[in-house]
N, C-alpha and C positions, 0 to 999 in steps of 0.2 A: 586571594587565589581564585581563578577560574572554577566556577561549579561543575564543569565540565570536564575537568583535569584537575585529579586532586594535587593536595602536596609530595605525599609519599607518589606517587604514579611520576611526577618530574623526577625526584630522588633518584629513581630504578632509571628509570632515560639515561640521566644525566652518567648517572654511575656506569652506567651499559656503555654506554658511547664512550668517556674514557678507558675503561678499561679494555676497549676492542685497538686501543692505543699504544697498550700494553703498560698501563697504570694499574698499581693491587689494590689503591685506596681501601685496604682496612680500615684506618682511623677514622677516614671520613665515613665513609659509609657507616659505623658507630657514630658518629657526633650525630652527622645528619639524620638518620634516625633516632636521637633522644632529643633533636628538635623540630621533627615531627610530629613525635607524639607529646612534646610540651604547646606545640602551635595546637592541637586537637583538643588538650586537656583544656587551654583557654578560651576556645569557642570562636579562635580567630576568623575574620572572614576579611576579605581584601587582598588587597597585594600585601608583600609583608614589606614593614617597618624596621627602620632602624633601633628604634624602640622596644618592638617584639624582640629582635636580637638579642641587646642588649640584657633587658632582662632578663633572657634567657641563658647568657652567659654570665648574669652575675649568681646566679644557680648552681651553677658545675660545685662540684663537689658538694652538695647541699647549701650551698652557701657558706661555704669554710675557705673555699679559695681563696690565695692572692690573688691584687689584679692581676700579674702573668696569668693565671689558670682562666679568667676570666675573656684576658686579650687572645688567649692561645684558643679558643674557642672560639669568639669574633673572630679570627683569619680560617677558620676550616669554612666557614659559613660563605667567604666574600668569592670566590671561582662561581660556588656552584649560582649564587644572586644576579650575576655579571652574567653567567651562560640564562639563568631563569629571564631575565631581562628582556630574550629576544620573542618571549609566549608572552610576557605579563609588562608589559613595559611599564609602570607603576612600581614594579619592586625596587624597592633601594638596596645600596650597599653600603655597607659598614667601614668607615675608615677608623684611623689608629687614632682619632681625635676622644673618642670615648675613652679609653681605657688607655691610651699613649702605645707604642710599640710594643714589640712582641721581645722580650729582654733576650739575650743573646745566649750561646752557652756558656753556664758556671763552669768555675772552677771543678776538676772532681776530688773525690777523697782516695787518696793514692791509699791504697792499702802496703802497710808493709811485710816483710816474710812475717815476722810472727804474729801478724794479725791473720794473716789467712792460713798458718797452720794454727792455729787457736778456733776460726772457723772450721775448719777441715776435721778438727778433732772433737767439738763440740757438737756437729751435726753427724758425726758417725756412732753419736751415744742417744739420738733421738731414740724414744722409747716409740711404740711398745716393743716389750720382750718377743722373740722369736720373731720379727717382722723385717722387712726389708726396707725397713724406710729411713735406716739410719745410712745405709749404705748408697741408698740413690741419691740422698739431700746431699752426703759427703762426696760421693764421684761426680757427681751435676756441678757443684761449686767447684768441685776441683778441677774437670773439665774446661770451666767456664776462665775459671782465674787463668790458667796456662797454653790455651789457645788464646783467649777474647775473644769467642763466639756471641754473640746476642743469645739471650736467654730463650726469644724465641725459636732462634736455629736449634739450642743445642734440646730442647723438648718436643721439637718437628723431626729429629733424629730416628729412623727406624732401624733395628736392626742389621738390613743388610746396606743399609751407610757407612756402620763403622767397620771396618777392615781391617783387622787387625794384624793380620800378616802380610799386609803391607804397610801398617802404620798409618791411613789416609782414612781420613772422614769426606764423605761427600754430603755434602749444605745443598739441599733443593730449593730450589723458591726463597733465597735468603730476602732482606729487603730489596725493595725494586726489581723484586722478580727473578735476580741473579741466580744463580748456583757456582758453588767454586769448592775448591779440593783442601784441604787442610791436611798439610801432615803433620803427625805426632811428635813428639819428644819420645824416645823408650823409655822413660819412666811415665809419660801419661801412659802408652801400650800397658803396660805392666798394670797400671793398675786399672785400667776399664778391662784386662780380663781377669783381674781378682775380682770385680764387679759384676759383670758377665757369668763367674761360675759361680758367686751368692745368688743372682738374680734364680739363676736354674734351681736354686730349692726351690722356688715357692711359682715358677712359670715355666713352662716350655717355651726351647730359644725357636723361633720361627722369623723368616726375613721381615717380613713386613710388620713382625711385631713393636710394638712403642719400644725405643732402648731402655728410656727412664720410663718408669711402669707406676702408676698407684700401687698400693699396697694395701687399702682396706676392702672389707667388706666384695660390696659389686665392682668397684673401683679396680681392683686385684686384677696385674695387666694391662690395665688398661692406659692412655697418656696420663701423665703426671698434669694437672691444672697450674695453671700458671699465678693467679692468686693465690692458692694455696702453697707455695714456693716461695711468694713473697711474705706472705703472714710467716711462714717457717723462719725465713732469715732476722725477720723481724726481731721474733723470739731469740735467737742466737743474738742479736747486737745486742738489745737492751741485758740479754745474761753475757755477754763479753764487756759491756760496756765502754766500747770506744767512745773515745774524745772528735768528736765531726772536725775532719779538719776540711774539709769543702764547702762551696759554694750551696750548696742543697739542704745544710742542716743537719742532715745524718748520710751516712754513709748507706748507699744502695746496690744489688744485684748488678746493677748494670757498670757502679765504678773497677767490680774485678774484670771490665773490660779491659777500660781506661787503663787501670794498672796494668796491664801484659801488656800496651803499648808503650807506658812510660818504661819500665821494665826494659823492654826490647833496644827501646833507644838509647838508655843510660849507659846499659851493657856494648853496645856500639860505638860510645862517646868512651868509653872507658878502655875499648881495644883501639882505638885510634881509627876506627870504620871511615870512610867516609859517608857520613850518615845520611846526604842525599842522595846519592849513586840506590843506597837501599831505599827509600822512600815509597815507591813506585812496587815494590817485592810485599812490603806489608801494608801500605794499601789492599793490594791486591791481596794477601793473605788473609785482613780483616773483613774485607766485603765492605770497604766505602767505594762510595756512587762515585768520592772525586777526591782526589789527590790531596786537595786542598782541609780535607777534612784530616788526613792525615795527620800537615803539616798544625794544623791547627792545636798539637801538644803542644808542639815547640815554641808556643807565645803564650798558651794559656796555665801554663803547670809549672809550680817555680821551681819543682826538680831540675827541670829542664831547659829554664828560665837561666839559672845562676849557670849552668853550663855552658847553654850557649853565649850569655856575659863574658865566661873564662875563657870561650874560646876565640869572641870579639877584643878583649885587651890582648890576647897574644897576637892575632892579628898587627891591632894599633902598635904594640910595642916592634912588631916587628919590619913595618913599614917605619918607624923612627929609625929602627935601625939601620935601615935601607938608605933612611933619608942620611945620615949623618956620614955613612960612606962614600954616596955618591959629595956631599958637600966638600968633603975630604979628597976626594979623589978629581 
C-alpha cells in the first residue's frame, strides 16, 4: 500500500462510494475490516498479494473453516482489489484457482409442524424465573417460522412496525435496502399481542421501542443481540435433538425461513394453485432481490422436487394421452 493512503482510508472510499449507489454492504464492510486489521497486525507493506489474502482467508473462523468459509471470504476481497487497482496498480486479485469456487446454495433442513412446535414450546420455558425471555425467544421463532422474515428484519422490528389492528408488519431496510409490508395470519396477530402485553410487565410499550427487547440486567429493553439468539437456538436443538436432514449439518435460524416457503408452495400444490401465477406474490412477500431466488425451492428441496416430478408425469401421461386420440382419430 501507498504510505500516503492507508489501507483502511481506501476501505472507507471505496465503501462510501458504493453505498452513495445505494449498496448496505454490511458484510463487506465487516470482512474488509477484519482484513485490515490482519494486513496491520502483519507489518504488511506493498501492494497487497495474493498470498496475503489467501492467508488471510484461510484464518476465518480461527482456522476451523471449510474451504467454502475460506473461498467465501476470498470473493468479498476481489471488487474491492479490482476498484484498489486504479491507486495501487501492483495489487492483485484473487481468483477461484486458490480455494476452487464459491459452492452454491445447500440443501436447507425443512423443519416439520412438530419440530417447531417442540421449538416453540421449549423456548417459552427458557429460564430465568419471572423474566421475559422465555416469551421473546418463543414469539421471535414463532414470528420467524410463519412469516419467513430474516432474523435480521424480524430483531430491527420496533414497535410502531408491528400493527396489530391491521394485522401488517412493515420491514425497513430489509436486505438491499428494501422495505415491504407483511401481513399476518390471525393466529400470528393473537399471539404477538399475548407477547405484547407480557412484554408490558417488565417495559413500557413506546413506538420506537425494540419489539424483541433483552431481558437482563442493563440489557432490559433494549434490542435483543443477534448472536445471543443463535447461541439460544443452539441450546434448544442440541436439547431437542434433531436428526440434520440438510445440506448444513444441523439445522439453523435461518432454515424456519426456508420452511414457510417450502410450506407455502406445498399447500399451493396440494389446492391445485397455480403455483406460478403465485411466484411473483411471495417473492415479493419474502423480500428476495429476484424472482429466481424464489423459484430456486422448487429444484433444490426434495419436498418440492418429487412434487413437481408428480406433476411432470401427469403432464407426460397426458400428452400420451392426447397422442393416442389424435392417432385414433
Amino acid at each position: 500500500m501507498s504510505a500516503r493512503t492507508s489501507l483502511t482510508a481506501r476501505i472507507e472510499q471505496y465503501l462510501s462510494e458504493r453505498r452513495r449507489l445505494g449498496f448496505e454492504l454490511k458484510h463487506m464492510d465487516q470482512s474488509l475490516g477484519r482484513f485490515a486489521r490482519y494486513v496491520k497486525a502483519r507489518a504488511h507493506r506493498g501492494p497487497l498479494t495474493v498470498e496475503l489474502m489467501a492467508s488471510w482467508a484461510r484464518q476465518a473462523k480461527g482456522g476451523r473453516g471449510e474451504r467454502a468459509t475460506a473461498a467465501r471470504a476470498l470473493r468479498m476481497l476481489r471488487p474491492f482489489t479490482r476498484w484498489l487497482q486504479q491507486f495501487e496498480p501492483g495489487t492483485e486479485v484473487p481468483d477461484e484457482a486458490i480455494f476452487g469456487p464459491v459452492p452454491g446454495r445447500v440443501t436447507p433442513h425443512i423443519f416439520r409442524d412438530e419440530e417447531i412446535a417442540a421449538l416453540l414450546d421449549a423456548a417459552g420455558r427458557i429460564g430465568p424465573p419471572l423474566s421475559a425471555r422465555g416469551a421473546v425467544m418463543q414469539t421471535l421463532f414463532g414470528l420467524i417460522a410463519c412469516t419467513g422474515l430474516r432474523i435480521s428484519e424480524a430483531l430491527a422490528l420496533r414497535d410502531a412496525d408491528v400493527d396489530l389492528k391491521a394485522g401488517v408488519l412493515t420491514v425497513r431496510h430489509g436486505k438491499f435496502g428494501k422495505s415491504r409490508l407483511v401481513p399476518l395470519h390471525p393466529n400470528a396477530v393473537a399471539a404477538l399481542v399475548r407477547y405484547r402485553s407480557e412484554r408490558a410487565r417488565f417495559v413500557p410499550t413506546e413506538p420506537q421501542q425494540p419489539f424483541f427487547i433483552g431481558t437482563r440486567g442493563r440489557r432490559l429493553g433494549q434490542p435483543v443481540g443477534e448472536r445471543q439468539v443463535h447461541r439460544i437456538f443452539e441450546q434448544l436443538r442440541r436439547q431437542l435433538g434433531w436428526m440434520a436432514r440438510g445440506g448444513h449439518g444441523a439445522a439453523r435460524i435461518h432454515d424456519l425461513r426456508h420452511s414457510f416457503a417450502v410450506r407455502r408452495l406445498l399447500c399451493w400444490h396440494e389446492q391445485g394453485v397455480d403455483v406460478h401465477a403465485r411466484m411473483l406474490a411471495l417473492s415479493t412477500y419474502m423480500g428476495h432481490a429476484k424472482i429466481c431466488h424464489t423459484y430456486w425451492y422448487l429444484t433444490a428441496v426434495p419436498e418440492l422436487m418429487q412434487l413437481v416430478g408428480r406433476r411432470f408425469e401427469q403432464f407426460v401421461d397426458l400428452c400420451d394421452d392426447t397422442g393416442e386420440e389424435h392417432a385414433h382419430g
